[in-house]
C-alpha positions in Angstrom: 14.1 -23.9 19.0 13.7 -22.2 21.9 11.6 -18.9 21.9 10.6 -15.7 23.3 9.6 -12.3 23.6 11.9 -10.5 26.3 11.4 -9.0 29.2 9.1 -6.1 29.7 7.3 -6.9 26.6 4.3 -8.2 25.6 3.5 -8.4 21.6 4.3 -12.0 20.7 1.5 -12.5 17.7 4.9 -12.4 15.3 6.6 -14.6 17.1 3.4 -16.9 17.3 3.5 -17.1 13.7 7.5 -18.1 13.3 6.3 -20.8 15.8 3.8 -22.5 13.5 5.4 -22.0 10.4 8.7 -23.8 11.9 6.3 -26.2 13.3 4.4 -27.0 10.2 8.5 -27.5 8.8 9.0 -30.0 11.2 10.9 -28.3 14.0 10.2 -28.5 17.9 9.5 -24.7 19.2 9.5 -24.3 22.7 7.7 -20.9 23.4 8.1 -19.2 27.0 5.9 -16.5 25.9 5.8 -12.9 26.8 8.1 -10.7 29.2 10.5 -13.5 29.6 13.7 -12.8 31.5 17.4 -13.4 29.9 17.8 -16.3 32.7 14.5 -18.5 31.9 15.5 -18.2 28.2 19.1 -19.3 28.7 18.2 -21.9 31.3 15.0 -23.6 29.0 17.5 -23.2 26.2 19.7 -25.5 28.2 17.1 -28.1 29.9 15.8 -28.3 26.2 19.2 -28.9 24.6 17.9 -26.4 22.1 19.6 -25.9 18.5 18.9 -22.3 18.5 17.1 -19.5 20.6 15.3 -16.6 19.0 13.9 -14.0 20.6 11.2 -11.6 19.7 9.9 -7.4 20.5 8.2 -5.0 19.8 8.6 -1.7 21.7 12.5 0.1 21.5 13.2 -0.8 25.3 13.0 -4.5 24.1 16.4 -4.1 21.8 18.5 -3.3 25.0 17.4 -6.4 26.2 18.2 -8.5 23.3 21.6 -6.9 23.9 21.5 -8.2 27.4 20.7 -11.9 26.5 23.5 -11.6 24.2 25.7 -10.4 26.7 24.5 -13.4 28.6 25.4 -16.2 25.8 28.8 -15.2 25.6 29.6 -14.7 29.4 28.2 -18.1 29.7 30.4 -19.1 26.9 27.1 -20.7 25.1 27.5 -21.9 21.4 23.7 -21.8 19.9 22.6 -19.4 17.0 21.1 -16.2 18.2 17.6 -15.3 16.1 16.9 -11.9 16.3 13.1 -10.4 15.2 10.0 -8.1 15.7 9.0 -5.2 14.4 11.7 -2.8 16.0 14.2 -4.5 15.3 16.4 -3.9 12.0 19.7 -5.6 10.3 21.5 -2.5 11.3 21.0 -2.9 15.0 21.5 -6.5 15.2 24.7 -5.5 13.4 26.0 -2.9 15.4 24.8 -3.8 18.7 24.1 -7.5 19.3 26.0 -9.2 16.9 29.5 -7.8 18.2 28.7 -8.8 21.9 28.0 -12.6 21.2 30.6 -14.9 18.9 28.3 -17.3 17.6 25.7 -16.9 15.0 23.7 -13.6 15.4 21.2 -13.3 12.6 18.4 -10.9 12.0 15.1 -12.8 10.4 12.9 -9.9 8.4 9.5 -12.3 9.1 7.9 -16.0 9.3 8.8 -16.6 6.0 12.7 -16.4 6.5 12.3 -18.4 9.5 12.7 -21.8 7.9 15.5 -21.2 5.6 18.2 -19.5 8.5 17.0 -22.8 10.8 17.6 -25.0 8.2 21.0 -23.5 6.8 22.0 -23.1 10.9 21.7 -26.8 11.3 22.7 -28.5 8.0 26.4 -28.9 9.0 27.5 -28.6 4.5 25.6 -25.3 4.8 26.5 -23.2 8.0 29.9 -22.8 8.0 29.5 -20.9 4.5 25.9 -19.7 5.8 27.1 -17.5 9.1 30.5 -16.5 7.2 28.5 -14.9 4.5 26.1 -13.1 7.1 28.9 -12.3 9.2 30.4 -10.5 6.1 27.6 -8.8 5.3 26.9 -7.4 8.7 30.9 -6.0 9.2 29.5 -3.8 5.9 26.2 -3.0 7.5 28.6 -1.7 10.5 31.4 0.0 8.2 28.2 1.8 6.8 26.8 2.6 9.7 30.3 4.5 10.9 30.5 6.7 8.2 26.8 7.1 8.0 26.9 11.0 9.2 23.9 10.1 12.1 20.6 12.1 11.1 22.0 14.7 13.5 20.3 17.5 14.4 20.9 20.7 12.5 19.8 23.1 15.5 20.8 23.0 19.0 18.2 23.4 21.4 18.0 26.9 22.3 17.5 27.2 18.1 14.9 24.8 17.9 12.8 26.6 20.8 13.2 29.7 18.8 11.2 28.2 15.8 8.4 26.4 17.6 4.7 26.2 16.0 3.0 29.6 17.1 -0.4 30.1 17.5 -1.8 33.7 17.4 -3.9 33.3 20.7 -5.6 36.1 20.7 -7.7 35.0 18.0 -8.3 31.3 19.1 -9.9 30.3 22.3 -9.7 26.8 23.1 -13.1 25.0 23.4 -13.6 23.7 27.1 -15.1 20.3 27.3 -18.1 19.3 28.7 -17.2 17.5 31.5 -13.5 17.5 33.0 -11.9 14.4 35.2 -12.1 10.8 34.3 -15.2 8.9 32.7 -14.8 4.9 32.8 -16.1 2.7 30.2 -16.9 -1.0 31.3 -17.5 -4.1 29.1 -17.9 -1.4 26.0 -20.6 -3.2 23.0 -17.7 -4.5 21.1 -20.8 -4.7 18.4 -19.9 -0.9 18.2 -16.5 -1.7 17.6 -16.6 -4.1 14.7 -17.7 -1.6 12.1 -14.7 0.6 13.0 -11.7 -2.0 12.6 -9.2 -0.8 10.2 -8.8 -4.1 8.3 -5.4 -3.4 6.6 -3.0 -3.7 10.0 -4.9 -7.4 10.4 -3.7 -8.8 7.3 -0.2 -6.8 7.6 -0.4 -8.8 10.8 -0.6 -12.3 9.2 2.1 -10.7 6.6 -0.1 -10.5 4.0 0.4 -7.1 2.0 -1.9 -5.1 0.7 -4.9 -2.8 1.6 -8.5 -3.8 2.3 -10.5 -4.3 0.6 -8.4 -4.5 -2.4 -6.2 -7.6 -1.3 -9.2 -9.8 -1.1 -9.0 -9.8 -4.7 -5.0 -9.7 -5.3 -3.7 -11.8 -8.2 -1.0 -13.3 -5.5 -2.4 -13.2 -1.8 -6.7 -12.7 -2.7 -7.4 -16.8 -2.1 -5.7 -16.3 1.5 -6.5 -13.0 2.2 -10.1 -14.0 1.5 -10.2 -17.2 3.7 -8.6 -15.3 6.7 -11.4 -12.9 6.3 -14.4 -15.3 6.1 -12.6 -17.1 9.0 -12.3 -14.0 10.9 -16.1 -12.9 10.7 -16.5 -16.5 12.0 -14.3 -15.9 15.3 -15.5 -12.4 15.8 -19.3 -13.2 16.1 -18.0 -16.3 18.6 -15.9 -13.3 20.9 -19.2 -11.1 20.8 -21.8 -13.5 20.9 -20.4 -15.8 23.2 -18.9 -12.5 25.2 -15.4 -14.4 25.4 -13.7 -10.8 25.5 -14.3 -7.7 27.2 -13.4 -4.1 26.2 -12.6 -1.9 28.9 -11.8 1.8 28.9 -11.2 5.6 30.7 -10.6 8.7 29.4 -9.8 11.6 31.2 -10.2 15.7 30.5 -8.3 18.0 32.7 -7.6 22.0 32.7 -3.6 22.7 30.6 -1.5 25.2 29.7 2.4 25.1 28.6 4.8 26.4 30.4 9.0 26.9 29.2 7.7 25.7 25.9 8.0 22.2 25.9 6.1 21.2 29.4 2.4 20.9 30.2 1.0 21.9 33.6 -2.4 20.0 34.0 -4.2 21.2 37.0 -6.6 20.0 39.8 -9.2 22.0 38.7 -10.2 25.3 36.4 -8.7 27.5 39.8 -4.9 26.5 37.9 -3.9 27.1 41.6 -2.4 23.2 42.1 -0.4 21.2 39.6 -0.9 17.6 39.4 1.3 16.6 36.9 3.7 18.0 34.6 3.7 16.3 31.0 7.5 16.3 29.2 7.9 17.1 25.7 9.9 16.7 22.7 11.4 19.0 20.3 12.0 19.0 16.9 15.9 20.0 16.1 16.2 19.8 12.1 14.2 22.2 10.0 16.0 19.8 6.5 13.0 19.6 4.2 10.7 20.8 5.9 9.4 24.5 6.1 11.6 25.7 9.5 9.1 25.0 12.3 10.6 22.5 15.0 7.4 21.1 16.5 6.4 19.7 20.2 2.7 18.7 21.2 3.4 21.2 23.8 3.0 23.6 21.0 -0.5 22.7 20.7 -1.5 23.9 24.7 -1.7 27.6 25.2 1.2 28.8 27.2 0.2 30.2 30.5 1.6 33.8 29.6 -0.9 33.4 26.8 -3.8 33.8 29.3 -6.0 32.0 27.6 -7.6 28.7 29.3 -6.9 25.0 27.8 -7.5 22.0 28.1 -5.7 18.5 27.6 -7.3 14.7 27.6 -5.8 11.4 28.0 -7.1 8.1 27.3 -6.4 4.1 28.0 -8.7 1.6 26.4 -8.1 -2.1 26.2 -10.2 -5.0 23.9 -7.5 -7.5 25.9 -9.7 -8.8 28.7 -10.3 -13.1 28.6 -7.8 -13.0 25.4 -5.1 -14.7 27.5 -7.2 -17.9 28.6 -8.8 -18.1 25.2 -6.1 -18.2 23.1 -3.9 -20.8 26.3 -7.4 -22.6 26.0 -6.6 -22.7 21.8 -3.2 -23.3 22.4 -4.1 -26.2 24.6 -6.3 -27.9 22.3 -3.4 -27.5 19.6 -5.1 -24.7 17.7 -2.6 -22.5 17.1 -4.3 -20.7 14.3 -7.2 -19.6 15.9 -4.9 -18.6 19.2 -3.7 -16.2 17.0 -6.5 -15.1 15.3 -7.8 -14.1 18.7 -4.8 -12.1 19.5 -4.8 -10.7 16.1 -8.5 -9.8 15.9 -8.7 -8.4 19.8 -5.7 -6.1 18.4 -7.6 -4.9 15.9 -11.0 -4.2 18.3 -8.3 -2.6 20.4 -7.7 0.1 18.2 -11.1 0.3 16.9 -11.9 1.0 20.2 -9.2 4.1 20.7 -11.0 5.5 17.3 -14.6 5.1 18.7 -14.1 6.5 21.7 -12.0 9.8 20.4 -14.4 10.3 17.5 -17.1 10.1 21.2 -14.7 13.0 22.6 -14.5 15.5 19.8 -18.5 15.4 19.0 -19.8 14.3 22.7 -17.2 14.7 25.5 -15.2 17.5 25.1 -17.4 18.6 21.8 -14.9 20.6 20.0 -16.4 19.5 16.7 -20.3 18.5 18.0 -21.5 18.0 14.2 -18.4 16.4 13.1 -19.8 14.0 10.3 -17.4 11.6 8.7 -17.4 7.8 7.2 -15.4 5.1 8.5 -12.7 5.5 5.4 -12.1 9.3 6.7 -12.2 8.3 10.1 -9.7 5.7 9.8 -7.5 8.2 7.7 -7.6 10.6 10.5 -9.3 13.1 8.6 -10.7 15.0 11.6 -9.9 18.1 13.9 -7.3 17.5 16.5 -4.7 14.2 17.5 -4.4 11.5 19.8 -0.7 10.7 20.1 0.9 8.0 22.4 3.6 7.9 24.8 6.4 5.6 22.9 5.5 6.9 19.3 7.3 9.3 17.0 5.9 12.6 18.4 6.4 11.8 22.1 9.0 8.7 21.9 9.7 9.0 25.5 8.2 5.7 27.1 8.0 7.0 30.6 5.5 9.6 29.9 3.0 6.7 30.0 3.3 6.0 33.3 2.4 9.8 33.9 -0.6 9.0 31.6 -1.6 6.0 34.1 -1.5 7.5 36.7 -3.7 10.6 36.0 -6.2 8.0 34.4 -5.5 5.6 37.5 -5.8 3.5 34.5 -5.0 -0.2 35.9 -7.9 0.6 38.5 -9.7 1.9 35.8 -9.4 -0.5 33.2 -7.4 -3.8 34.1 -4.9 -2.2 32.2 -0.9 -2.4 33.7 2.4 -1.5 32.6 5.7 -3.6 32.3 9.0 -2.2 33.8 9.6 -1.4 30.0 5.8 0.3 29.6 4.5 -2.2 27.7 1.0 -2.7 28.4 -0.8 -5.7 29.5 -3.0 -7.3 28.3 -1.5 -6.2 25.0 -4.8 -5.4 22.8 -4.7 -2.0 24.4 -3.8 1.7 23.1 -3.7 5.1 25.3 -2.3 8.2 24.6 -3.0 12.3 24.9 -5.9 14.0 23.4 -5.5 17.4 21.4 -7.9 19.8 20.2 -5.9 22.3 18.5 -7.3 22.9 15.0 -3.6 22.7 13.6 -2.7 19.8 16.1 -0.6 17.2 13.8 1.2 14.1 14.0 4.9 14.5 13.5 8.5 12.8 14.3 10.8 14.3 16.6 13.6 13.3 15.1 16.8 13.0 16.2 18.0 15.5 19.1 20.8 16.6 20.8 22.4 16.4 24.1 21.5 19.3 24.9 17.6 19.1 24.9 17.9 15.2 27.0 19.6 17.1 29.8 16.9 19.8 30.2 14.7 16.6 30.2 16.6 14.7 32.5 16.7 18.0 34.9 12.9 18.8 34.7 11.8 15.0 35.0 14.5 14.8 38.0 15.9 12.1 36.5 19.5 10.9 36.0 20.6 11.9 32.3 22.3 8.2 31.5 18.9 7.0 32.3 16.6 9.4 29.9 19.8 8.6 27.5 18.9 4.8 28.1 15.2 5.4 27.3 15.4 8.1 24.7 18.3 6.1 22.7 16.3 5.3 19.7 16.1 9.4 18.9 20.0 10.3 20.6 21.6 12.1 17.4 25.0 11.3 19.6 26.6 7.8 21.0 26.1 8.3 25.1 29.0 6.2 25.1 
């Protein structure tokens, strides 16, 4: 079985897993790793004279390329099974948009523990011919479903949804201005600092195991592992600190804002306002169904210009990621594959611990909205605090692109090691950045789905062709571009 995580993408800690559970089931996986191009898949595919490919991703721009290699197969006239997994992909969409584009077996594995059963039911020849007819079956009702599934269209066209925007009275708030504006850098940060912030529930999510911390330590069905993965992951994360095998790296930056035409973010040079350096390009809410009317942007959360009033913005890029690629290649070498991923796992987890430090630093210390902010590491993990820290790719601002505006004011890769893929993954992949807001009423929301409508204004203020902000805003289009 040949495997991969496509191009432009990094997250392969999934796809690690389905490698050593098919291994420990007897199978041969050969793994080509991370941003892995439709012609080295094919090709190893054929020098291997694999049984089956499956590919793997994790951020939206990776499902147009699993569309892609599918394309590929076909033109190619190949005849191997087609696995399709990670976390954004679904049933429906390997229904309705890779299945049709590829004739052989196209099958969509939910997680590690499916793995097994599809190879073994794709290879046993008394099982597969009933096998793929029964999937095939099942996935022309996913698509019959899907066609008469009125899309989660938009009730509002634009020009509504503008209309109903989150309003703040400004002339009774004044934004706090930070204490320091530009960028601050954070080299080889005490990762000691880090451990007692790490949100332990995403880690065992990560190894499928469901339940919260510290509760599924002592589940009736998953406690005995959840409780050796622990002890074994105290073990691994005194070797990364004490034997300093990973660094953590960060910037933040803090710069003067205001909105302008409701959904776009001048940040300036300086507090002058005079020179623009960048312009930031939100998205709008356009369905007010059950909820209570307002269609929210983040740009909602800057003071317009006409306001007066002076605001500020912050961004941020922090990685955990650094000497987590030879560690886990020196595991993997050594035939370790558990602790390989344990690595990646863990240095995932310090990653985000890491993003919550450091903003919990911003609102007391930095910018010092909230100096004597005093909250436990259950409320801080729950976000109970003033203001947001949402990131380019995520449901509030799904446009990827944004983030390489975000690099580039942070001249994050200088900065931090940090770099983006041509699909905006980020590399090394234990990493998080995103925008800082202060607003008191600042929350985290889903934009929905939206209209053409708002993606041409986009397309025309980013200067950028509209079947290309089509291409990367697809996963929120309320309409078929086609």
């Amino acid at each position: 079985i040949v495997m991969a995580t496509v191009k432009g993408d990094v997250h392969d800690i999934g796809k690690n897993i389905v490698g050593v559970v098919l291994q420990c089931n007897n199978y041969e996986v050969i793994d080509l790793g991370v941003m892995v191009p439709a012609e080295k898949i094919l090709q190893a595919a054929i020098d291997h004279n694999a049984d089956i490919i499956g590919l793997s991703g994790l951020i939206t721009p990776s499902l147009d390329e699993m569309v892609h290699v599918a394309k590929e197969m076909q033109r190619r006239g190949m005849n191997l099974p087609l696995l399709i997994g990670g976390a954004t992909t679904s049933k429906a969409h390997t229904a309705v948009k890779i299945e049709p584009q590829y004739e052989q077996p196209v099958i969509y594995v939910t997680d590690a523990s499916r793995a097994v059963g599809v190879a073994g039911r794709l290879l046993a020849p008394n099982l597969k011919t009933a096998y793929v007819a029964e999937i095939r079956e099942e996935y022309v009702k996913v698509r019959e479903r899907n066609a008469k599934r009125r899309p989660k269209a938009a009730d509002l066209d634009y020009t509504q949804a503008r209309k109903r925007r989150f309003r703040t009275d400004w002339s009774t708030q004044t934004p706090v201005e930070p204490k320091f504006l530009g960028l601050k850098t954070f080299d080889n940060y005490d990762l000691e600092e880090l451990i007692e912030r790490i949100d332990w529930t995403p880690f065992f999510m990560s190894w499928q195991l469901a339940g919260k911390y510290p509760k599924i330590l002592n589940d009736e069905v998953v406690g005995e592992a959840a409780r050796n993965l622990f002890a074994d992951a105290q073990v691994m994360l005194r070797k990364l600190v004490d034997e300093k095998r990973v660094q953590a790296r960060g910037v933040i930056g803090l710069w003067p804002a205001n909105s302008v035409d409701d959904d776009v973010v001048e940040v300036y040079a300086d507090e002058s306002r005079s020179e623009v350096i960048e312009r930031l390009h939100h998205i709008r809410q356009q369905t007010t169904k059950g909820r209570d009317g307002i269609c929210y942007s983040l740009a909602d959360f800057i003071a317009p210009k006409e306001s007066g009033k002076a605001d500020w913005i912050g961004g941020f890029a922090v990685t955990a990621g650094h000497g987590v690629d030879e560690l886990t290649k020196a595991y993997e070498a050594a035939g370790d594959d558990y602790n390989a991923i344990l690595v990646q796992a863990l240095t995932d987890r310090l990653a985000e611990a890491f993003a919550e430090r450091i903003h919990e630093r911003v609102r007391k210390e930095f910018w010092g909205y909230v100096p004597e902010e005093t909250l436990d590491n259950d409320a801080l993990i729950a976000e109970k605090y003033q203001g947001i820290r949402p990131a380019p790719g995520y449901p509030a601002c799904p446009d990827h692109t944004e983030k390489g505006t975000l690099f580039k004011l942070l001249n994050a890769t200088e900065n931090t090691g940090l770099a983006l893929t041509e699909s905006y993954a980020m590399w090394p992949a234990a990493a998080v950045a995103g925008w800082y807001f202060a607003h008191p009423q600042s929350k985290y929301f889903s934009t929905g789905k939206i209209t053409r409508d708002q993606v041409e204004a986009i397309a025309e203020r980013k200067q950028m062709p509209l079947e290309e902000m089509e291409r990367w805003l697809s996963p929120v289009l309320s309409y078929d571009p086609s």
